[in-house]
Each structure stands twice: as structure tokens, then as C-alpha cells.
C-alpha positions as a Markdown table, in Angstrom:
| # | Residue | x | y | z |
|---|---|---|---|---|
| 1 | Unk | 28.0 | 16.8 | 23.4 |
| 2 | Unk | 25.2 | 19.5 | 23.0 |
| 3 | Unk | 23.3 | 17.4 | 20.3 |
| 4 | Unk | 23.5 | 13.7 | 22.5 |
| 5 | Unk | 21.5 | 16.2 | 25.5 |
| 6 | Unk | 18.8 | 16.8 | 23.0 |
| 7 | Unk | 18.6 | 13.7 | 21.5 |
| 8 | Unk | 17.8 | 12.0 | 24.9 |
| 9 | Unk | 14.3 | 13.8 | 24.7 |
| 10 | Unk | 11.8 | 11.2 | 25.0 |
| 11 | Unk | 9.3 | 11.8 | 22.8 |
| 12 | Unk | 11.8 | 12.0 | 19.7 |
| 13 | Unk | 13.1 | 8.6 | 20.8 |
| 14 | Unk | 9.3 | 7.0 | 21.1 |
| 15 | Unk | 8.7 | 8.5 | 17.6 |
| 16 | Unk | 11.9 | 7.1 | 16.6 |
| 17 | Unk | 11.7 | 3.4 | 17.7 |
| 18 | Unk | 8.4 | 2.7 | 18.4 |
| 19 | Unk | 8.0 | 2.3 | 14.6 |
| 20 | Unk | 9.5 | -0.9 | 14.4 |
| 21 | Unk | 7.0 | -2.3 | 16.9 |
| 22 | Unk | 3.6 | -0.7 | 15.2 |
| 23 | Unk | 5.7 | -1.9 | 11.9 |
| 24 | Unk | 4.7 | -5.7 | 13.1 |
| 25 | Unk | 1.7 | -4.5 | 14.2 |
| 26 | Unk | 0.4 | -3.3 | 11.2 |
| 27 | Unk | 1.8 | -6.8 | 9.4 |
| 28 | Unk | 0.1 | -9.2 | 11.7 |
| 29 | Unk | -3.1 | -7.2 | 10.3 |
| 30 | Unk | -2.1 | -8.7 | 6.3 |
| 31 | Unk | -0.5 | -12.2 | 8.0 |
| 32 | Unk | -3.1 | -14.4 | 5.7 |
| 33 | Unk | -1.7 | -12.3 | 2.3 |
| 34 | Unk | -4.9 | -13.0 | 0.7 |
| 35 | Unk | -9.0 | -12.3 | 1.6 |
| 36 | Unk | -10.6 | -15.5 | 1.7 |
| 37 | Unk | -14.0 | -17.4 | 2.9 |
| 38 | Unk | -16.0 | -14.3 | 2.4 |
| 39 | Unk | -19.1 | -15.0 | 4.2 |
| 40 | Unk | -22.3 | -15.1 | 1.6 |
| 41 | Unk | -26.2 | -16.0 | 1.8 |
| 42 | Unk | -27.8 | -18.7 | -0.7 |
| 43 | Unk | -31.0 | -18.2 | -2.0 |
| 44 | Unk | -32.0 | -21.4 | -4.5 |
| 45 | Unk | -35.8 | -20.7 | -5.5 |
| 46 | Unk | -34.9 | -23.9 | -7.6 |
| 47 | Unk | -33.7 | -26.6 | -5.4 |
| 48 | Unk | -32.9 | -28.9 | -8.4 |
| 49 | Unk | -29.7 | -31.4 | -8.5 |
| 50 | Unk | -28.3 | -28.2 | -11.3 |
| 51 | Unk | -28.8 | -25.6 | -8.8 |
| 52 | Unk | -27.3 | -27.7 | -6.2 |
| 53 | Unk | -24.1 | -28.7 | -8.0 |
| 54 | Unk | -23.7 | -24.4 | -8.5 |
| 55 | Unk | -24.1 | -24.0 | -5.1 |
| 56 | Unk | -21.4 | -26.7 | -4.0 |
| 57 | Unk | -19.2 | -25.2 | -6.6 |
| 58 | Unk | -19.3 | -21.9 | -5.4 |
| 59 | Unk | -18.7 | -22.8 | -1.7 |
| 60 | Unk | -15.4 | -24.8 | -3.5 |
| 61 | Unk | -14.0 | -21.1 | -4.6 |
| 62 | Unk | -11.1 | -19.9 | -2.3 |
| 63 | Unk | -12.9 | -16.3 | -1.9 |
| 64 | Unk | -16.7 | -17.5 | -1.1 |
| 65 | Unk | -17.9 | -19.3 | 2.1 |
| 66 | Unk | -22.1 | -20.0 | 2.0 |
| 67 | Unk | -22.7 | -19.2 | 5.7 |
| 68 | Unk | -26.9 | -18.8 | 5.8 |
| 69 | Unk | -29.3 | -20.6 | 3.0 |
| 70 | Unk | -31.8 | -18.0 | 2.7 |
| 71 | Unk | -35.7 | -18.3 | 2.0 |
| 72 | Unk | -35.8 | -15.0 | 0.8 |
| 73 | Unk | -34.5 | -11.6 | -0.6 |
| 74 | Unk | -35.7 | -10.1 | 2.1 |
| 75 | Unk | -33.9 | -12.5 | 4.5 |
| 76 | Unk | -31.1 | -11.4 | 2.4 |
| 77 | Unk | -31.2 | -7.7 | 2.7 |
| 78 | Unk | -31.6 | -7.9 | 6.4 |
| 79 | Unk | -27.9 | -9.9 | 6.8 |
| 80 | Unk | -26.5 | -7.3 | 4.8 |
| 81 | Unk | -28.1 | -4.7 | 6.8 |
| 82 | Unk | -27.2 | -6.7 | 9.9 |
| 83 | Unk | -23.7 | -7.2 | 8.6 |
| 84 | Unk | -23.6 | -11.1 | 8.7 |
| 85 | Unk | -22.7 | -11.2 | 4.9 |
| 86 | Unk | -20.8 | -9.2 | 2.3 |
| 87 | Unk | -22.8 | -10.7 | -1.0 |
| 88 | Unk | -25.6 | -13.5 | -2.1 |
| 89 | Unk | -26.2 | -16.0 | -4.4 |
| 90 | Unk | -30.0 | -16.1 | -6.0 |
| 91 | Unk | -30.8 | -19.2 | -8.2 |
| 92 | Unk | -33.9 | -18.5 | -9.6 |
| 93 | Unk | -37.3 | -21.0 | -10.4 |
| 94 | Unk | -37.3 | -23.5 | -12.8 |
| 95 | Unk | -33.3 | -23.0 | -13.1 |
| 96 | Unk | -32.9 | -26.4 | -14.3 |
| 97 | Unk | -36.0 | -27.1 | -16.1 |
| 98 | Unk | -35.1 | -24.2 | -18.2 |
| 99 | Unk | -31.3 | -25.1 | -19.5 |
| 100 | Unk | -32.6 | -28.5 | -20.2 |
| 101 | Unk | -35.2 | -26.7 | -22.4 |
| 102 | Unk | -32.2 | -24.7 | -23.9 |
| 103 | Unk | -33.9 | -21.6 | -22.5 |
| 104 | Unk | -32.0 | -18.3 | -21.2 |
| 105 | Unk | -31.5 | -18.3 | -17.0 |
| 106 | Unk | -30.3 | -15.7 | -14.9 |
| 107 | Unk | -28.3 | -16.7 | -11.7 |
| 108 | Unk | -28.5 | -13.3 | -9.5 |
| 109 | Unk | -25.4 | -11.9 | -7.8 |
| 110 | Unk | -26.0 | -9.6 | -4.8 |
| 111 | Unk | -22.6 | -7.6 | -4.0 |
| 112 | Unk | -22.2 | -5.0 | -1.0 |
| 113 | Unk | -20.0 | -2.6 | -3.2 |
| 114 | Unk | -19.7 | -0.3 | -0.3 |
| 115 | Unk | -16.5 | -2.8 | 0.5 |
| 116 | Unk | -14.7 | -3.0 | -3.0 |
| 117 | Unk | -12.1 | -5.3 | -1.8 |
| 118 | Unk | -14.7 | -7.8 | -0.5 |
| 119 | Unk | -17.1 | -7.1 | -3.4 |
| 120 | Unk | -14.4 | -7.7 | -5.7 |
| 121 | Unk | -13.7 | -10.6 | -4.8 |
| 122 | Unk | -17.0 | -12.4 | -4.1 |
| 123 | Unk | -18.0 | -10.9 | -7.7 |
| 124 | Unk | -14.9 | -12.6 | -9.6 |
| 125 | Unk | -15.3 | -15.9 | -7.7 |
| 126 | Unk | -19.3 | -16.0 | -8.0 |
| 127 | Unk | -18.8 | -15.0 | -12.1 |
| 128 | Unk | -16.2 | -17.5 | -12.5 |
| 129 | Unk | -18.4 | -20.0 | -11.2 |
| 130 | Unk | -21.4 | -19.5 | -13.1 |
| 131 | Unk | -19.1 | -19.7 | -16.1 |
| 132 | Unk | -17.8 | -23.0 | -15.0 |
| 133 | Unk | -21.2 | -24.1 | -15.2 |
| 134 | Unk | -22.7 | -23.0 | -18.2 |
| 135 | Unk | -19.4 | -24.0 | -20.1 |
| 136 | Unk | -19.6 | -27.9 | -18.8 |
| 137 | Unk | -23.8 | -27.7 | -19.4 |
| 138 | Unk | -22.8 | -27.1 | -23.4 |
| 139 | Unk | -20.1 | -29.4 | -23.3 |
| 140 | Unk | -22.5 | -32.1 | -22.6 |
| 141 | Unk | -25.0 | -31.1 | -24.7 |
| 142 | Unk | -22.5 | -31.2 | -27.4 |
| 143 | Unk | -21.3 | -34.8 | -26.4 |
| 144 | Unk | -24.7 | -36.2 | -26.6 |
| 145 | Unk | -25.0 | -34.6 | -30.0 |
| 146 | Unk | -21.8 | -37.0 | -30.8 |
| 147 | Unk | -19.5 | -34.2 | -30.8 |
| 148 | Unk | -16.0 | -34.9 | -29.3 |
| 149 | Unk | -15.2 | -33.0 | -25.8 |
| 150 | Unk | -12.1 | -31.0 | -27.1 |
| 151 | Unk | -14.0 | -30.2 | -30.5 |
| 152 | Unk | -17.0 | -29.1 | -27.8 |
| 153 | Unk | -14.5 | -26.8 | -25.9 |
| 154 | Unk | -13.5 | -24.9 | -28.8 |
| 155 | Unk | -16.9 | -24.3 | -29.7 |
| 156 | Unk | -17.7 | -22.9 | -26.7 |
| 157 | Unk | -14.4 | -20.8 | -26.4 |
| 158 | Unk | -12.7 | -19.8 | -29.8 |
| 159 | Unk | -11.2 | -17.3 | -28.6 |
| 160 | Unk | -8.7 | -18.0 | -25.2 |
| 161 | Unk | -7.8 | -14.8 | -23.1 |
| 162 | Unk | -4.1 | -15.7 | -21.5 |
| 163 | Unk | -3.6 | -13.5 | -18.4 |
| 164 | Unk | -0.4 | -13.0 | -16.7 |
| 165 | Unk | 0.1 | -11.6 | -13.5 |
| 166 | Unk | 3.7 | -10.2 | -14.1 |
| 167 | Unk | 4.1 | -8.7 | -10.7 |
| 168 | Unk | 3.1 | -9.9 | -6.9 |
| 169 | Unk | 0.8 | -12.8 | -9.2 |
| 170 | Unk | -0.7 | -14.1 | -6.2 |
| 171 | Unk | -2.8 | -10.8 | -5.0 |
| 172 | Unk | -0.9 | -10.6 | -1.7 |
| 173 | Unk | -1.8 | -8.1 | 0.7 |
| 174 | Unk | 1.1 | -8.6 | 2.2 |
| 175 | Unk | 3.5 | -8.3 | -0.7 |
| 176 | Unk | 1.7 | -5.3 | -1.9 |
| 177 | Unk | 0.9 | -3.1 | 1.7 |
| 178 | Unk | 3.4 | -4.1 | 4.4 |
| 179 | Unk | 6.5 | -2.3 | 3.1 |
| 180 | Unk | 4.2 | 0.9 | 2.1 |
| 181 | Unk | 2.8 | 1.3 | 5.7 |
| 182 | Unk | 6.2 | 0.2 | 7.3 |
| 183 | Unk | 7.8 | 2.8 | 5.5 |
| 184 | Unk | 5.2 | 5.2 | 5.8 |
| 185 | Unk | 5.6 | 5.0 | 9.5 |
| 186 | Unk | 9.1 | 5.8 | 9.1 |
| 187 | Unk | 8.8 | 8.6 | 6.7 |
| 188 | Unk | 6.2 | 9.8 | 9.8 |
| 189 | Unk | 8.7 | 9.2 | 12.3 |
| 190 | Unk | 11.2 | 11.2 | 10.3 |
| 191 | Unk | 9.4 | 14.2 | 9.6 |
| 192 | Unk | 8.2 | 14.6 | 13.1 |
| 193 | Unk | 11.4 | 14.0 | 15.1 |
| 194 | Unk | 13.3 | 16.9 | 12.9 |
| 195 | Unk | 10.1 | 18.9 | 13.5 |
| 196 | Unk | 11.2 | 18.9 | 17.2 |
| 197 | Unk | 14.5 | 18.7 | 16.9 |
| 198 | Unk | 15.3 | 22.4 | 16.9 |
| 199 | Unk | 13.5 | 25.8 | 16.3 |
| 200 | Unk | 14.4 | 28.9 | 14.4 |
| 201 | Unk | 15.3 | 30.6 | 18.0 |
| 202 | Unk | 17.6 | 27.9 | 18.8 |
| 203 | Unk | 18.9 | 28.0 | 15.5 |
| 204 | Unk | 20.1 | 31.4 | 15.7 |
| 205 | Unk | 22.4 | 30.3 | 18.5 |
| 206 | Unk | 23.3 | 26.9 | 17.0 |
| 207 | Unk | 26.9 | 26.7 | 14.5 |
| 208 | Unk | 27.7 | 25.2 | 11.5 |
| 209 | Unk | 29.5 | 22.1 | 13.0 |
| 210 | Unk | 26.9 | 21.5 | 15.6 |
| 211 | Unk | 24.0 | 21.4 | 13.2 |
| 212 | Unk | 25.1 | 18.9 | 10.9 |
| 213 | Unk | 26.3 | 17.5 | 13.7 |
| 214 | Unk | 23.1 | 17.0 | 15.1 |
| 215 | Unk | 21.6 | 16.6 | 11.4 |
| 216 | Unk | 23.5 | 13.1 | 11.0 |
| 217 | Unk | 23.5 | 12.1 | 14.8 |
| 218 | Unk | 19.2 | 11.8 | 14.0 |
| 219 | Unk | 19.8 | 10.5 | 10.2 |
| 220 | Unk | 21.8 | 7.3 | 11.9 |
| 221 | Unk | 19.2 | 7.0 | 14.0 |
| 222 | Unk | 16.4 | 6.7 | 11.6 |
| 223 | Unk | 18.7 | 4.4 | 9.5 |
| 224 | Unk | 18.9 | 2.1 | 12.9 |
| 225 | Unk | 14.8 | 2.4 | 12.8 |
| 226 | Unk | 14.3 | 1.3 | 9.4 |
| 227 | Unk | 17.3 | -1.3 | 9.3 |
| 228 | Unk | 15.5 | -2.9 | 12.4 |
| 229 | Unk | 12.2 | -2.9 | 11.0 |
| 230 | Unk | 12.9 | -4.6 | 7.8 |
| 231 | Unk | 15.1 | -7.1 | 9.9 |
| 232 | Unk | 12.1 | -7.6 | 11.6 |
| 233 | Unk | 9.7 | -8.0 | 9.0 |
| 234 | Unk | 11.2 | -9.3 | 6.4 |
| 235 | Unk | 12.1 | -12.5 | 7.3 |
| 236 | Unk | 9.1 | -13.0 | 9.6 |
| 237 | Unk | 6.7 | -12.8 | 6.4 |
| 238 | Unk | 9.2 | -14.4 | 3.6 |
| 239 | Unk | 9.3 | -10.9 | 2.5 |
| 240 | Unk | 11.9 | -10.4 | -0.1 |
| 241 | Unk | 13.2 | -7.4 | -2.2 |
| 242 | Unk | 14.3 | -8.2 | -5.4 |
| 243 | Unk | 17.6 | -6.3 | -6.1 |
| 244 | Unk | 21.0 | -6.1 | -4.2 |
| 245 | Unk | 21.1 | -4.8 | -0.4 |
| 246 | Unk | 23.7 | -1.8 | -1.3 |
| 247 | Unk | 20.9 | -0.6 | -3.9 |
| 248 | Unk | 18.6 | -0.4 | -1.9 |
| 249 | Unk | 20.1 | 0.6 | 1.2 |
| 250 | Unk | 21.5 | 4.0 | -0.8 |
| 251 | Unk | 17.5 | 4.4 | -1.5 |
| 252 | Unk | 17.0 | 4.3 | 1.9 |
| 253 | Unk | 19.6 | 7.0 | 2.9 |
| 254 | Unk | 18.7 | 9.4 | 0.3 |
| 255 | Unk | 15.3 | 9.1 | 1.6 |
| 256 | Unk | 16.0 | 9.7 | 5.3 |
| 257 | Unk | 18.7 | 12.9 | 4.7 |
| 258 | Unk | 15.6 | 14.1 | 2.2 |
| 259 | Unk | 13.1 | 13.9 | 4.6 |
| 260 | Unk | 15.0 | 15.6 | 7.5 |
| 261 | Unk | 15.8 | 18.3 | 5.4 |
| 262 | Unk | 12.3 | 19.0 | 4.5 |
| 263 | Unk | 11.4 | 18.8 | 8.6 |
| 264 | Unk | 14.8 | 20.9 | 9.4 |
| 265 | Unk | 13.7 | 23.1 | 7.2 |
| 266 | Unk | 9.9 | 23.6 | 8.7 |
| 267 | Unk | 11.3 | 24.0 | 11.5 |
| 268 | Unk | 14.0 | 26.3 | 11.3 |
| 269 | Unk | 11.0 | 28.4 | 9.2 |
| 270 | Unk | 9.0 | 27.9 | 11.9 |
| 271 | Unk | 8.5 | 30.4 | 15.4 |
| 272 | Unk | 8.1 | 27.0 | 17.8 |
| 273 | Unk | 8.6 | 23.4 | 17.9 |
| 274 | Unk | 4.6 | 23.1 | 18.1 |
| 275 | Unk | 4.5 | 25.2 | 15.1 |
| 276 | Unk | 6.8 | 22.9 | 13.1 |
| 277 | Unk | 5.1 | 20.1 | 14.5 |
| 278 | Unk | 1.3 | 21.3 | 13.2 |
| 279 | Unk | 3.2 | 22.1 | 9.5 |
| 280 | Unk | 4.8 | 18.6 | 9.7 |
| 281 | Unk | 2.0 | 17.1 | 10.3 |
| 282 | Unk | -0.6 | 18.9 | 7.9 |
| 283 | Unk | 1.9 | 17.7 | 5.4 |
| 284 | Unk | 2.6 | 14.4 | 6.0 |
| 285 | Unk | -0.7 | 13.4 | 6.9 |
| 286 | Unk | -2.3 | 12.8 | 3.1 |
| 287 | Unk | 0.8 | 11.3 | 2.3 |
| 288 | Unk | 0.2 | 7.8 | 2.0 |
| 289 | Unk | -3.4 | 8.5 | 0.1 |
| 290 | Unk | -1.6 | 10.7 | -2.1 |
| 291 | Unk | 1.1 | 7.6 | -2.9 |
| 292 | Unk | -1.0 | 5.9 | -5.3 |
| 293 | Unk | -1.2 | 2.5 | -3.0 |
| 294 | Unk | -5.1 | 3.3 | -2.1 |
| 295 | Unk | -6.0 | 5.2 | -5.5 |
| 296 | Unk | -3.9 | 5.8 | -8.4 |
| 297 | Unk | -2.2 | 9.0 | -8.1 |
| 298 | Unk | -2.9 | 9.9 | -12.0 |
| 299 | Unk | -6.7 | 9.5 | -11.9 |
| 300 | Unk | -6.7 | 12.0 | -9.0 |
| 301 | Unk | -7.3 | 16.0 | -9.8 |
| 302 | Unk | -4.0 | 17.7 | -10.9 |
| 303 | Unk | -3.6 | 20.0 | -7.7 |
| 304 | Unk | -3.1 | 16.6 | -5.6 |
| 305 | Unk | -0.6 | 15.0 | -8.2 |
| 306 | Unk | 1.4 | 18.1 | -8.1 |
| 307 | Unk | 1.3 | 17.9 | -3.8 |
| 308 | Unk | 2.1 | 14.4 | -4.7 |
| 309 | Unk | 5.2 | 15.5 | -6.0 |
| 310 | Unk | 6.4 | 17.1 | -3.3 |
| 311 | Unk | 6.0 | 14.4 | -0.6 |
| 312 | Unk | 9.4 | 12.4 | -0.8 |
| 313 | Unk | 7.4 | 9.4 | 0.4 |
| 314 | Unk | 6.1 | 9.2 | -3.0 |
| 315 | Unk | 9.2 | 8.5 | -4.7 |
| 316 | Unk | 10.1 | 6.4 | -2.4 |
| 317 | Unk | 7.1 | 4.5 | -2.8 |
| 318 | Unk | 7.3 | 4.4 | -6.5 |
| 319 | Unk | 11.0 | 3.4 | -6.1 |
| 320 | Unk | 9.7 | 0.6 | -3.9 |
| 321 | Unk | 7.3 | -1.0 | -6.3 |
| 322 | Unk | 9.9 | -0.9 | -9.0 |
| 323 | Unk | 12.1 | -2.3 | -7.7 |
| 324 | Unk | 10.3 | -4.8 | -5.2 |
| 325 | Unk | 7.5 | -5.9 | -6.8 |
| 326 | Unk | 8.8 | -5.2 | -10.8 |
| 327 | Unk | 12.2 | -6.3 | -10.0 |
| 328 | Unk | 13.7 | -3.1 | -11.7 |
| 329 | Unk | 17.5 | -1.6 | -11.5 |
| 330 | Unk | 18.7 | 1.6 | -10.6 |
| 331 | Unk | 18.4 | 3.2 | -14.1 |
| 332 | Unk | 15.0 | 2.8 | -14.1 |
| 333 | Unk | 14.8 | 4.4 | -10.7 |
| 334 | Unk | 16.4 | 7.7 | -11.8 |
| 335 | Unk | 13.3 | 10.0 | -12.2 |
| 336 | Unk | 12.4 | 9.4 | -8.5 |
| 337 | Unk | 15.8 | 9.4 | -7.7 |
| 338 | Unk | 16.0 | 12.8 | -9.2 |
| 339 | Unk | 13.3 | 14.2 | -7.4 |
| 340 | Unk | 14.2 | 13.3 | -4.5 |
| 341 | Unk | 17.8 | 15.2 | -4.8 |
| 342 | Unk | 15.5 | 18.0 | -6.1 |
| 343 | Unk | 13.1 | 17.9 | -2.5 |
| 344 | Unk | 16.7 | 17.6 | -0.9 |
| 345 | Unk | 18.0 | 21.3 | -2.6 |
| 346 | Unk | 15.0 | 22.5 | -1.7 |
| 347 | Unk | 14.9 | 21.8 | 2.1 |
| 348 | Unk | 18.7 | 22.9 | 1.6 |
| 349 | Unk | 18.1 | 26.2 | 0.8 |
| 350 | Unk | 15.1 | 26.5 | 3.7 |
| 351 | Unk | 17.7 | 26.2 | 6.1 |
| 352 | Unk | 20.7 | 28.1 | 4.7 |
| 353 | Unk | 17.9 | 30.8 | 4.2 |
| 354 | Unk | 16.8 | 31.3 | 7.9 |
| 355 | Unk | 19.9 | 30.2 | 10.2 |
| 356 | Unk | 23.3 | 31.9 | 10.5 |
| 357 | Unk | 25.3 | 28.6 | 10.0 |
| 358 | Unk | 26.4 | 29.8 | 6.8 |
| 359 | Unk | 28.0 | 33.1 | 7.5 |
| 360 | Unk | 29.6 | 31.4 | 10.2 |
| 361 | Unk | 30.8 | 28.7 | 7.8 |
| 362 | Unk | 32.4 | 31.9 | 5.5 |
| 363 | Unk | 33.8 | 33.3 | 8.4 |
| 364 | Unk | 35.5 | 30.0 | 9.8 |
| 365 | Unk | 36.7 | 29.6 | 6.5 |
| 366 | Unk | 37.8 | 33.2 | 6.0 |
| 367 | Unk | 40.0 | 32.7 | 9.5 |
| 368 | Unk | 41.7 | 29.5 | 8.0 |
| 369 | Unk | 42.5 | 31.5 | 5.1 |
| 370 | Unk | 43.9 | 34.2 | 6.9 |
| 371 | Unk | 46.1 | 32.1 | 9.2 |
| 372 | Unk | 47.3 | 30.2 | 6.6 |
């Protein structure tokens, strides 16, 4: 069979199933879900039995993890600069002296925002804390005034803010980035491999029967390569997807004849294998940044959403978070689905463009007719 000769090429099989392998990889890297014990620097100017009951109380957060007690700012900036610690913690003079005199203090919260994950999270933590404190200072105060706790809490906070984390409610890195970059992979592994599979002089030579012949022959195989994957991952990290396996699995096929057709049809528009190889990968490359996981794809300049749009790894990845992390149905998958079939016609119509399989598809059938 002319197609299983070319499909023993090496390099399309290493693109192919190597995948599953960077796949765990890349999930070992998001193993511990969440970022915690975010080393910080202490600075208490105060050094009261207050300022020591915040400090304990911050080390107690899951995010924050006081490695250096500091003697100054400068101290500080030189473990940021040195890269020892990702924020600081500055309790001013006379911290205690002045809430006992019911006078306004200001705890200082140093942040290296050039990490927003990490700055993020040491800010939310750090704030939370402070607020702890100052909340169960007034609480007190109102006690000793005769005032009864509960009464005190509703002084302090009328108003109660109820938040609910619908969706992945526990932050998880994991939850939220493995099956992105997994597929990502995949959607790399796709476009590449039908890159190389076969180029517009080949083409010429190359019939109806044998090219979607050799068309399916590499969209099992990709199937195989994801299937694995997730068999791999999924189970090894309690990773679950929250809708029925036929569901998604007819995502996953649309995806993969979607994708080939795009690279078939690069490559079939294209003078080399190289050639379709440099367009493939000009293309793909922006493709996860342009998915919305790193920056949300509506607050980027129009010219990038509309290239959004024509990366099938973005529906995907939309179809993914829907249904995954939102817990959606089909139905509310249709828009992606949509464009998806759309990117499909369009690579389609690259290839019926540029090869002869067509006319020789009219002329096979134009001989049946005229036998029969």
C-alpha cells in the first residue's frame, strides 16, 4: 500500500507519538494544582505582641511562606533583586501603640508584579490577612464596650459579599492548563505531520482513492495519539470531563479531519514539504496565545481575534472549557462546532483547488456510468 510506505517516515511518526510522552511532561510541571508557600521577607519596625500575631497569621495563609526577617527595605530590595523572594511584608513603628490609640496604621505590601501569578497570589493572601486583623481588633474593642460579638460583626461588615466559584472552584492549574497544552501538542502534531505528508508535485500524481486513503490512514493515527494521551493523563491526575465519552470523542474527530485539512491543504498549495512545513508552522505557532488561556482573546486588538478565528485550536479550546470546566452540552457547543465545519470547507476547497483528484473522481464516475 503506497500510503503505509509513506507513513513509515520517521519523523511523522516522532511528531505523531511523541506527544503523549511531552503530554506527561508538561503535567508533571502543574502536579501540585495550586501555587503555594510563596517565599516572602518580613520587615516588623514594630516588634510588638500585634505585629507578631500578623506575622504568624500570614505565615498560616496557604499562598505565603516568611523565609528571611528583614532589618530593612533595603535588605528587602536586594532579595528581590537577588531573587530569593517574590513580595514583603512591612509593619511599620508604633503599629500597636497606635490601634490601641485608635489611630490610622498602614501595614506595607511589597509585590514583584513582574510575576502576576505569584504577585497575585501573595497580594490576596497578605490583604486577606490584614483584614482578618483589623476585623477581630474592632471586634474586641466593641466587646469591651459591652457590645455582643455577633452584634460587633455586623457592625463591622453590614454588607456580606458571597462569592462563588462556579467553575474549576479550587484555582487548579491543573484543571485549568493540562488539557489546553495536551491538546495543543496534538493540534501541533497534526498540522505538521499533514504538512509533510505530501506536496503539490506529488499530488499531481496521487488519485482520488489514494488520497483519502492516505487522509484517514493519518486521521486514525492522530485519534490513537490523543486517545492515548488522555488515557494517560486523565486518570493519573483525577482528571475528569464532565459530559459523556461519545460527545466528546465526535469533538475530537471533527477536530483532527479539520486540522488535516487545513495542513493538506498548505501543503498541496505549497512548492515543497519544507515550504508547507514553514506555513504550518508560522500558523500554528501563536495559536495557543491566541486561545484565550494566557490572555482573553476579546481584550486583544481585533486583527488577532479575527486570526483567532481561523485557528481550529480555538474552538476547540473554547469547546473544551464548556464543556469541561462549565459542564455544558452539545447545543451550547454549536457556534464552535460550526466554525469548525466552516475551517473544514475551507481546507476542502484548498485541495480540490490545486490537485487533479477531482477530475479523476468525474472521470471514474463518468466510466461507471457508461458501463452501466
Amino acid at each position: 500500500m503506497h500510503f503505509l510506505r509513506r507513513f513509515q517516515n520517521r519523523s511523522l511518526l516522532g511528531i505523531q507519538f511523541t506527544a503523549p510522552v511531552l503530554t506527561l511532561l508538561f503535567a508533571m510541571i502543574y502536579g501540585g494544582e495550586n501555587v503555594n508557600d510563596i517565599g516572602v521577607a518580613l520587615l516588623d519596625q514594630d516588634r510588638s505582641n500585634l505585629s507578631g500575631t500578623l506575622s504568624r497569621m500570614a505565615e498560616a495563609t496557604p499562598a505565603l511562606s516568611i523565609n528571611y526577617r528583614t532589618e530593612s527595605q533595603a535588605e528587602i530590595i536586594n532579595l528581590f533583586q537577588e531573587g530569593k523572594i517574590n513580595g514583603a511584608i512591612v509593619i511599620p513603628h508604633n503599629f500597636e501603640k497606635d490601634i490601641k490609640s485608635s489611630k490610622q496604621t498602614n501595614v506595607g505590601i511589597l509585590l514583584n508584579s513582574a510575576n502576576l501569578i505569584t504577585s497575585n497570589y501573595i497580594y490576596n493572601d497578605a490583604v486577606k490577612t490584614v483584614k482578618t486583623l483589623g476585623a477581630g481588633i474592632l471586634i474586641n474593642k466593641y466587646q469591651s464596650a459591652g457590645i455582643q460579638k455577633e452584634i460587633a460583626k455586623r457592625l463591622i461588615q453590614p454588607v456580606i459579599t458571597d462569592t462563588a466559584p462556579l467553575y474549576n472552584p479550587g484555582y487548579s492549574y491543573l484543571q485549568y492548563l493540562v488539557l489546553p497544552l495536551t491538546l495543543f501538542l496534538h493540534f501541533m502534531g497534526i498540522m505538521l505531520s499533514a504538512a509533510g505528508t505530501i506536496s503539490a508535485g506529488e499530488l499531481k500524481n496521487a488519485g482520488h482513492k489514494e488520497i483519502i486513503e492516505m487522509f484517514f490512514m493519518q486521521a486514525a493515527g492522530n485519534l490513537v495519539s490523543i486517545t492515548v494521551s488522555l488515557l494517560i493523563i486523565l486518570p493519573l491526575f483525577n482528571l475528569k470531563i464532565a459530559t459523556s465519552s461519545p460527545e466528546i470523542l465526535i469533538v475530537f474527530i471533527l477536530f483532527i479531519i479539520v486540522s488535516q485539512l487545513i495542513g493538506f491543504g498548505i501543503a498541496v498549495n505549497s512548492s515543497s514539504k519544507m515550504m508547507a512545513t514553514e506555513i504550518v508552522l508560522f500558523y500554528i505557532t501563536p495559536a495557543f496565545i491566541f486561545s484565550g488561556v494566557t490572555f482573553p482573546l476579546w481584550a486583544m486588538p481585533g486583527v488577532f481575534q479575527y486570526y483567532a478565528e481561523i485557528i481550529p485550536y480555538t474552538h476547540l479550546l473554547s469547546v473544551y472549557l464548556k464543556i469541561h470546566i462549565m459542564g455544558a452540552g452539545m447545543d451550547e457547543v454549536m457556534t464552535e462546532i460550526n466554525k469548525l465545519l466552516l475551517g473544514g470547507v475551507i481546507g476542502i476547497t484548498a485541495i480540490l483547488l490545486r490537485c487533479n483528484c477531482l477530475k479523476s473522481l468525474f472521470e471514474t464516475l463518468k466510466h461507471r456510468k457508461s458501463n452501466a
